[in-house]
N, C-alpha and C positions, 0 to 999 in steps of 0.2 A: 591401121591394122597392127604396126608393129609396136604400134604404143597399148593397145590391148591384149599383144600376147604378152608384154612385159609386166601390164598390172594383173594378169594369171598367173605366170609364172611367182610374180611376188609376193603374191596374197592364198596361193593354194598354202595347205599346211605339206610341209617336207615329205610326211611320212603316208600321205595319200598316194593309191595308187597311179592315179593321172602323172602326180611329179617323180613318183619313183620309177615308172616304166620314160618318162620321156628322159631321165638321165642314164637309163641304161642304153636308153635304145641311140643315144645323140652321144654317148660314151663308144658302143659299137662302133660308130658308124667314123666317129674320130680314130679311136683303135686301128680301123682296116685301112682309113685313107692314109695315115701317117707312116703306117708300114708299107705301103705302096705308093705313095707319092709326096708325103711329108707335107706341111704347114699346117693343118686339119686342127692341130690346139688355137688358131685361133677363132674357132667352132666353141670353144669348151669355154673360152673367154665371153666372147659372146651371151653365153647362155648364160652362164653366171651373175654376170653384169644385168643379163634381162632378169636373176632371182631376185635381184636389189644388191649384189654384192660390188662396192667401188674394186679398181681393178688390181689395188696391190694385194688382195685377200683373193680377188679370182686366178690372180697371177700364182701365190702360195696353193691353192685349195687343188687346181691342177694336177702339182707334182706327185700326189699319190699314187693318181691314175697313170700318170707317164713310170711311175717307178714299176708298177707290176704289168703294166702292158709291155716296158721294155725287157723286164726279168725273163717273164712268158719267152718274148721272140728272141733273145739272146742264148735261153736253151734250147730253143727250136735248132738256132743259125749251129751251135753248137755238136747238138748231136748230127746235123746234115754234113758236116766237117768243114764249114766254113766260117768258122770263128776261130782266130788264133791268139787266145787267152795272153798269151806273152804280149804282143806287140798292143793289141787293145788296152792293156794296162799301162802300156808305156802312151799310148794316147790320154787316156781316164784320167790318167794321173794328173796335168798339166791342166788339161782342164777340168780337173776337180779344185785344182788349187784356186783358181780365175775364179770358179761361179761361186766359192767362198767371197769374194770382193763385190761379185756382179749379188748377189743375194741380198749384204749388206745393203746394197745402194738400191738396190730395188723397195728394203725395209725402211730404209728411210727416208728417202725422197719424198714431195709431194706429188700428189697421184694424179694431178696434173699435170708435171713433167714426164711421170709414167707415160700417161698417155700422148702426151707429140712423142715422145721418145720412140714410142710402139709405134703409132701412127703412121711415121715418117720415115722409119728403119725398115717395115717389114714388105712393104711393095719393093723393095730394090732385093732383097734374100728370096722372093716369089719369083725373080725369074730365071732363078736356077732351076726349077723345076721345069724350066722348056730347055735345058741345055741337052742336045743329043749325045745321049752316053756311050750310042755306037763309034760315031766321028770322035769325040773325046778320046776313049780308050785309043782308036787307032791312032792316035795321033800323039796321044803324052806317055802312055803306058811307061813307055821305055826312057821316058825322061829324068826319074827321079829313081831313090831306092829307099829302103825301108829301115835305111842308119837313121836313128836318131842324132840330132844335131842340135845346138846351142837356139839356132834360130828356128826351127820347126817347133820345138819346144815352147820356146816365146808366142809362135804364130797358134798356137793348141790352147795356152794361157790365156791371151785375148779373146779366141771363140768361147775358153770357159767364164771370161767376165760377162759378155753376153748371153749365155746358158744360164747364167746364174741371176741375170736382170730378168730375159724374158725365156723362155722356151719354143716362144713361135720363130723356128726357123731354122734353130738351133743343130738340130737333126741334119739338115741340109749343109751346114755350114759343115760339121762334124764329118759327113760321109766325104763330099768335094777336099775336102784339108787332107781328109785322108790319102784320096786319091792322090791327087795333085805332088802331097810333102813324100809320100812313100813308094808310088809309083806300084800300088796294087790295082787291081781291076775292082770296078764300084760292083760287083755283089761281095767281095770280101769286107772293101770300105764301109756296106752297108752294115753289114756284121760287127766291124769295130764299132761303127756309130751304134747300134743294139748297146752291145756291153760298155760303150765310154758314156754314156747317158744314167745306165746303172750305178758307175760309180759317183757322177759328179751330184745326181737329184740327191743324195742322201745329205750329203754336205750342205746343198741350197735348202734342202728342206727343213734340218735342225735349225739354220736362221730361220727361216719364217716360223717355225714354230716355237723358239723364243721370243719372238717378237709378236705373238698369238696373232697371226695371220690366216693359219689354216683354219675350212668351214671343215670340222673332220666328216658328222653326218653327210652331210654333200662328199666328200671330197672318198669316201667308203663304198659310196653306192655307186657311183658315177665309175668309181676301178671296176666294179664286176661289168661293165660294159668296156673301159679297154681292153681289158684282158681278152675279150671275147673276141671282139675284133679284130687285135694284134692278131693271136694265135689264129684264126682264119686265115687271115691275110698273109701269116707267116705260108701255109700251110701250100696255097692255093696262087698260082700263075696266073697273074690278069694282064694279057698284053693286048686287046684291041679298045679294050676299056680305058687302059691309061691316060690316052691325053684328057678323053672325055673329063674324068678325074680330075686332071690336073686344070684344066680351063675350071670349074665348078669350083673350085677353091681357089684360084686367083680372082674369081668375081667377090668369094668372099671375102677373102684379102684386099681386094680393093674398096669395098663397101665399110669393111671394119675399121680400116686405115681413113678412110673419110670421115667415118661418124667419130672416132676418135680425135680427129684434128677441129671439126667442125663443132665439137662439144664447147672447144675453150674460147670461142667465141660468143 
């Protein structure tokens, strides 16, 4: 079966209605999951890889969508008064500089080291998504503060060299660091992670696009389905629905992570 939805997806032409409604609609539906429970890019991977795309161009073609699904929810988080432009920046920044390095090495490596690297990294960053944010916050809130330091700074660098290799996770890594290095509550941390993904996608993306990685037609149409989804999902409290979410995407996290590792054999 999944070897016949991948020679459809391969073989429709881009601009048929079949391929352009299933990238808006699998766009959507990434959009809303990643604003409420985060990994859902490696959904966008996936698909990609089923249009015939190997995975350092599905990996580049991505960033478009994540740049205006995160713009969308980061003025959302904004106008709601939970985004604090200052400190976000001082996060962005650190890992904007990383995913310049993480970009690089994602543009050139073989794309089979892509994939164990993907494989084998993203089931362990998926089970942050079962961490209770209730027991967390009561427990660390008060542990940290929100001075920038030498080595928080460092620990933002490294999230951004990963940010800048893959984006599945990246989100997760970003909000937690937040939390954790600053000692804010994760709907604010969430809000920095919005705007520090703003700044760093632009940086990772000018590499892939010197390195003519990006599918732009894919990579155009597939945003007007983040966009849609984010800004929902900004919009709209889903809280009995969440784990449901979050199990559904670690199945595909684990499925993606297998047939990824299972390839280079």
């Amino acid at each position: 079966m999944f070897e016949q939805i991948g020679t459809y997806l391969s073989t429709t032409p881009l601009y048929s209605v079949e391929i352009i409604s299933v990238l808006i609609l699998v766009g959507a539906f990434v959009g809303f999951i990643n604003t409420v429970a985060g990994m859902a890019t490696i959904i966008s991977y996936a698909l990609f890889m089923a249009m015939g795309m190997p995975i350092n161009i599905a990996n580049a073609t991505t960033r478009i969508g994540v740049l205006a699904q995160f713009s969308v929810t980061s003025a959302v988080f904004r106008k709601e008064g939970y985004l604090d432009l200052r400190l976000a920046t001082k996060v962005g920044i650190p890992v904007g500089i990383g995913a310049f390095l993480g970009a690089e090495f994602a543009a050139l490596l073989p794309t089979n080291l892509i994939e164990w690297v993907t494989g084998s990294v993203i089931p362990l960053i998926a089970l942050l998504l079962f961490v209770d944010k209730k027991k967390v916050t009561d427990r660390y809130e008060s542990l940290s503060n929100s001075n920038m330091t030498l080595w928080k700074y460092l620990i933002l660098f490294l999230i951004g060299i990963y940010g800048g290799f893959t984006h599945i996770g990246v989100g997760l890594l970003i909000m937690f660091g937040s939390f954790f290095l600053l000692g804010i509550d994760l709907l604010h941390a969430n809000a920095i992670k919005q705007f520090a993904v703003v700044i760093y996608t632009p940086i990772a993306l000018v590499i892939f696009a010197i390195h003519g990685l990006v599918n732009w037609p894919v990579a155009l149409i597939y945003a007007i389905g983040n966009i849609t989804g984010g800004y929902i999902a900004s919009k709209v409290a889903i809280r009995w629905g969440e784990r449901f979410i979050k199990v559904c995407v670690l199945i595909v996290v684990l499925a993606m992570s297998s047939w990824l590792i299972y390839k280079q054999f």
